[in-house]
C-alpha positions in Angstrom: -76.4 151.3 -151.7 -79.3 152.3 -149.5 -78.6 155.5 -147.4 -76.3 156.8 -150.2 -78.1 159.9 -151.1 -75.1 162.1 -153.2 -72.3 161.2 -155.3 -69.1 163.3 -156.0 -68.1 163.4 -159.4 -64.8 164.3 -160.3 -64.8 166.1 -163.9 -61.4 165.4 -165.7 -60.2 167.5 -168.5 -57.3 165.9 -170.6 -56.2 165.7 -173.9 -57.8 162.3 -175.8 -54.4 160.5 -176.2 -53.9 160.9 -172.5 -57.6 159.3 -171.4 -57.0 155.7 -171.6 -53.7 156.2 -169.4 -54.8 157.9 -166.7 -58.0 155.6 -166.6 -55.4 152.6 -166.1 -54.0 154.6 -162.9 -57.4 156.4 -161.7 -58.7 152.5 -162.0 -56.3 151.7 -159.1 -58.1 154.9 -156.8 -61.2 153.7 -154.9 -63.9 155.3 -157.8 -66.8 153.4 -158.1 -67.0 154.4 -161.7 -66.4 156.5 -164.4 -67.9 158.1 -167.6 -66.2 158.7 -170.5 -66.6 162.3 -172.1 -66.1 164.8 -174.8 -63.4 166.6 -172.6 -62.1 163.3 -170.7 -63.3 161.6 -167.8 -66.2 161.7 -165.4 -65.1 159.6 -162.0 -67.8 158.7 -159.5 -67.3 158.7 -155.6 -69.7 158.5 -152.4 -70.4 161.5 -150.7 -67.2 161.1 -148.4 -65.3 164.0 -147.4 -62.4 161.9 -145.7 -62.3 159.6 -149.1 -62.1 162.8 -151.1 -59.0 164.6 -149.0 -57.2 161.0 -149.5 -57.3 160.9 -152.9 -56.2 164.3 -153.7 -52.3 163.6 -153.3 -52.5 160.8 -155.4 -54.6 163.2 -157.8 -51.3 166.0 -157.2 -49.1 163.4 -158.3 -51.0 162.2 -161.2 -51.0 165.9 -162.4 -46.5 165.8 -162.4 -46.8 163.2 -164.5 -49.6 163.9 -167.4 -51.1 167.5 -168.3 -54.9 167.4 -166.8 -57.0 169.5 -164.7 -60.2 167.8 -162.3 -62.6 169.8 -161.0 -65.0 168.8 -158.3 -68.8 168.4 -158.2 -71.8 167.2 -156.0 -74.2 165.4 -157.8 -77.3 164.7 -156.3 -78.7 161.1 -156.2 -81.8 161.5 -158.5 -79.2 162.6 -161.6 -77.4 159.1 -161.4 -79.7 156.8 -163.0 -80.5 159.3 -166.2 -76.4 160.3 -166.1 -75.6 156.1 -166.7 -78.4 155.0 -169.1 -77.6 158.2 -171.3 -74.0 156.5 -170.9 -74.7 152.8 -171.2 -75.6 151.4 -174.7 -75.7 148.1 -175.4 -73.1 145.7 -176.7 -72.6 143.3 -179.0 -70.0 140.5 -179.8 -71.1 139.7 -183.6 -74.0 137.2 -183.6 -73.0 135.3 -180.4 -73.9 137.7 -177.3 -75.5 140.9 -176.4 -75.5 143.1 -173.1 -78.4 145.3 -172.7 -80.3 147.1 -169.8 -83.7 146.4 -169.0 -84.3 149.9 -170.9 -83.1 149.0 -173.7 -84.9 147.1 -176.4 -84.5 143.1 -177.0 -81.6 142.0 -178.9 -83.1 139.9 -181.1 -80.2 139.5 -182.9 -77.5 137.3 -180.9 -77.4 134.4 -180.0 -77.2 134.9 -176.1 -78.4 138.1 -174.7 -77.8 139.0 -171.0 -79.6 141.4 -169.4 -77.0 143.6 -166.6 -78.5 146.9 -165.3 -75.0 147.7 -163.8 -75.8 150.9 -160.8 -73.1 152.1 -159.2 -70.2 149.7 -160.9 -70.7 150.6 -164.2 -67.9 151.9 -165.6 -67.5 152.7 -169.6 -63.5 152.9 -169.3 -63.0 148.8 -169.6 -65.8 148.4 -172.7 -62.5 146.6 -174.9 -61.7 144.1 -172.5 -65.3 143.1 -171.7 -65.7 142.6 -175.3 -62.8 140.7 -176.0 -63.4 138.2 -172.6 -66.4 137.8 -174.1 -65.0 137.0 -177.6 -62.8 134.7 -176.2 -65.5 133.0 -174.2 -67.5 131.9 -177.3 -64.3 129.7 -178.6 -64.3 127.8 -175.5 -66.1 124.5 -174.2 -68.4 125.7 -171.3 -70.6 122.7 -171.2 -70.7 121.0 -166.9 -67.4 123.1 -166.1 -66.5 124.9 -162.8 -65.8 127.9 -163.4 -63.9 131.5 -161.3 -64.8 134.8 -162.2 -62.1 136.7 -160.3 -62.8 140.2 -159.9 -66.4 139.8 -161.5 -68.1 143.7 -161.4 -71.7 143.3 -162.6 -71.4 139.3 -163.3 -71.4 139.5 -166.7 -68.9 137.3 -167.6 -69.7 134.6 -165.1 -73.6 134.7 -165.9 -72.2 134.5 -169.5 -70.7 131.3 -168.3 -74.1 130.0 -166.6 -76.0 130.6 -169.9 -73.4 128.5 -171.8 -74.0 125.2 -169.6 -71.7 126.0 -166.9 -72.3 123.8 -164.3 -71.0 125.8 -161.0 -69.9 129.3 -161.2 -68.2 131.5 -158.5 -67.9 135.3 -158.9 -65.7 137.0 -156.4 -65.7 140.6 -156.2 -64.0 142.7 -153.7 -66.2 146.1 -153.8 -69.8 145.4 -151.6 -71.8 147.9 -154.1 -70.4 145.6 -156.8 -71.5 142.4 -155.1 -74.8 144.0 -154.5 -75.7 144.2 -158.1 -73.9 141.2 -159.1 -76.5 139.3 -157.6 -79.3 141.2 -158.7 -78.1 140.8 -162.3 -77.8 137.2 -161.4 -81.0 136.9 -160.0 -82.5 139.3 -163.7 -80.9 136.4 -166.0 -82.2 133.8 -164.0 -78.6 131.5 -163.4 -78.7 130.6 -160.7 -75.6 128.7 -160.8 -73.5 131.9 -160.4 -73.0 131.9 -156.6 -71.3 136.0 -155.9 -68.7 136.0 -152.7 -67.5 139.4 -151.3 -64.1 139.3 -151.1 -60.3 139.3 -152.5 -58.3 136.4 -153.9 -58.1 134.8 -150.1 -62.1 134.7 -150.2 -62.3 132.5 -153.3 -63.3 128.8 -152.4 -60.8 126.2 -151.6 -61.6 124.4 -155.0 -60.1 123.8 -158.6 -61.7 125.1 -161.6 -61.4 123.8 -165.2 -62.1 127.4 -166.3 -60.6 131.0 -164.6 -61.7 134.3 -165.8 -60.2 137.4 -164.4 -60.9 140.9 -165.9 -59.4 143.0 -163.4 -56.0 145.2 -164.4 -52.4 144.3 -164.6 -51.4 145.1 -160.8 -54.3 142.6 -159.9 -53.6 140.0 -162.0 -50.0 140.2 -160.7 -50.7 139.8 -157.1 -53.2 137.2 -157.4 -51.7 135.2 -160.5 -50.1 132.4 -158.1 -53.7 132.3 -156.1 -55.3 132.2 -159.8 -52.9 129.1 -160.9 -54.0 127.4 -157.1 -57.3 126.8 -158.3 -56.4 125.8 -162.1 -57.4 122.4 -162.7 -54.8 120.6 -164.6 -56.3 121.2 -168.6 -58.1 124.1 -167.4 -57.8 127.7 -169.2 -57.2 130.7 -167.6 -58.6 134.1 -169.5 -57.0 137.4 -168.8 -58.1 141.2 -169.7 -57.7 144.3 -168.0 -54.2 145.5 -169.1 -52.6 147.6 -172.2 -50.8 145.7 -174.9 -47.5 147.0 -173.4 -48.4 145.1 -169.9 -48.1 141.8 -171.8 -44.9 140.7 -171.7 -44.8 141.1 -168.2 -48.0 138.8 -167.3 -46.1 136.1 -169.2 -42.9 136.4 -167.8 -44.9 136.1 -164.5 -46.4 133.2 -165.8 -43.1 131.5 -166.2 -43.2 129.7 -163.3 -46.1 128.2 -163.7 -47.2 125.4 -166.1 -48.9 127.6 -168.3 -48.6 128.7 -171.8 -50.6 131.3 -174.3 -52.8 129.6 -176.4 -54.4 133.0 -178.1 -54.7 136.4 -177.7 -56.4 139.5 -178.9 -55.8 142.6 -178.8 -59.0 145.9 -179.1 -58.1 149.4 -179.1 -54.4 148.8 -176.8 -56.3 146.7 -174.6 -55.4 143.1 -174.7 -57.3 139.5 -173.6 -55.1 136.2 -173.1 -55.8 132.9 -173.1 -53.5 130.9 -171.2 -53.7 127.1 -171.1 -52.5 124.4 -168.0 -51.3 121.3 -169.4 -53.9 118.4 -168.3 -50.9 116.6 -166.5 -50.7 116.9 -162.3 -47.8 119.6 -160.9 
């Protein structure tokens, strides 16, 4: 992120019911991040004129569909850090894990606490799903796996992994500011054994894993779930978030297909978290 000096934020005004829609189809733009707020969204964007003008007709078209108005503002570099801390509060999953800043105080009360200072891919609109993956994470057997994070943000979820006896852990991310401060994080929680690739579902290693994490949103998931099943290991679980209660169905009539089948799922605020298991017999 060096050389990035201004942001554009893109103020969103919108009725409440309507905010968690139109995050699900702003999360498809190229935003870095967004903000939640009293009035609606904040979205986030690098100071790029050209990136701005190509957004807009997506924006006009949003606009036929729901009833919102977006207004457009420069926000100077020294106002991000104090606009994301006043924004980012820590999290908890009962007693078993904790996500702070290095601002905040300990957690003294969880069992794992991770420590992510997320910059420029923070985004507040996915908090449900990164609870529930984690959720879902603490019911599972961790101990010498391999284990994907597809689509892994700030490397939460796959430094999550390390800390839980993970043997190997790659976290693929296609966004460079992203992969920046995925490793950072890493390199804060000392786990080493998280290893953070630039890239899309073609840059994840030519290797099975006995445990697949994918946080990402339904149109994601969908393109790469054949990819995803590749590098299943036969008895290996595959956990899913990213997607409204209504998108279910149609990940698992896409996982038809495939030797896969649900073994549990949850379901926070109209966001939903699936577990899907492959039998431990060869295709």
């Amino acid at each position: 992120m060096a050389g990035r000096t201004h942001h554009y934020r893109l103020v969103f005004e919108l009725e409440p019911e309507l905010r968690e829609i139109l995050l699900a189809f702003l999360g498809e733009l190229p935003f870095e991040s967004f903000c939640e707020t009293e009035d609606g969204l904040d979205g986030f964007l690098p100071e790029d004129e050209s990136l701005l003008a190509s957004l807009r007709p997506s924006l006009e078209s949003l606009q036929q569909q729901f009833p919102f108005r977006y207004r457009v503002e420069l926000l100077p570099a020294e106002n991000w850090n104090a606009l994301w801390e006043a924004n980012f509060s820590p999290l908890r999953v009962g007693k078993f894990c904790g996500v702070r800043a290095s601002f905040h105080e300990p957690l003294n009360d969880v069992r794992h606490e991770l420590l992510i200072n997320p910059k420029m891919a923070f985004g507040t609109g996915h908090h449900e799903t990164t609870y529930q993956m984690i959720a879902m994470m603490e019911e599972v057997d961790w101990a010498g796996r391999s284990v994907l994070d597809f689509g892994a943000g700030t490397a939460i979820l796959a430094i999550l992994a390390a800390k839980l006896g993970a043997a190997t852990v790659d976290a693929v991310e296609i966004e460079e500011p992203a992969v920046e401060n995925a490793r950072e994080n890493v390199e804060l929680n000392g786990t080493p054994a998280v290893r953070v690739i630039l890239g899309d579902a073609e840059a994840i290693p030519q290797l099975t894993y006995e445990r697949i994490l994918a946080n990402i949103n339904r149109n994601v998931i969908l393109a790469s779930l054949a990819s995803l099943y590749q590098r299943l290991a036969p008895g290996g679980r595959l956990v899913l978030s990213g997607f409204y209660g209504e998108d279910v169905p149609i990940l698992l009539e896409a996982c038809r297909p495939y030797d896969l089948s649900l073994g549990r799922r949850m379901d926070k605020n109209n966001w939903s978290c699936l577990e899907l298991l492959r039998s431990s017999r060869p295709s």
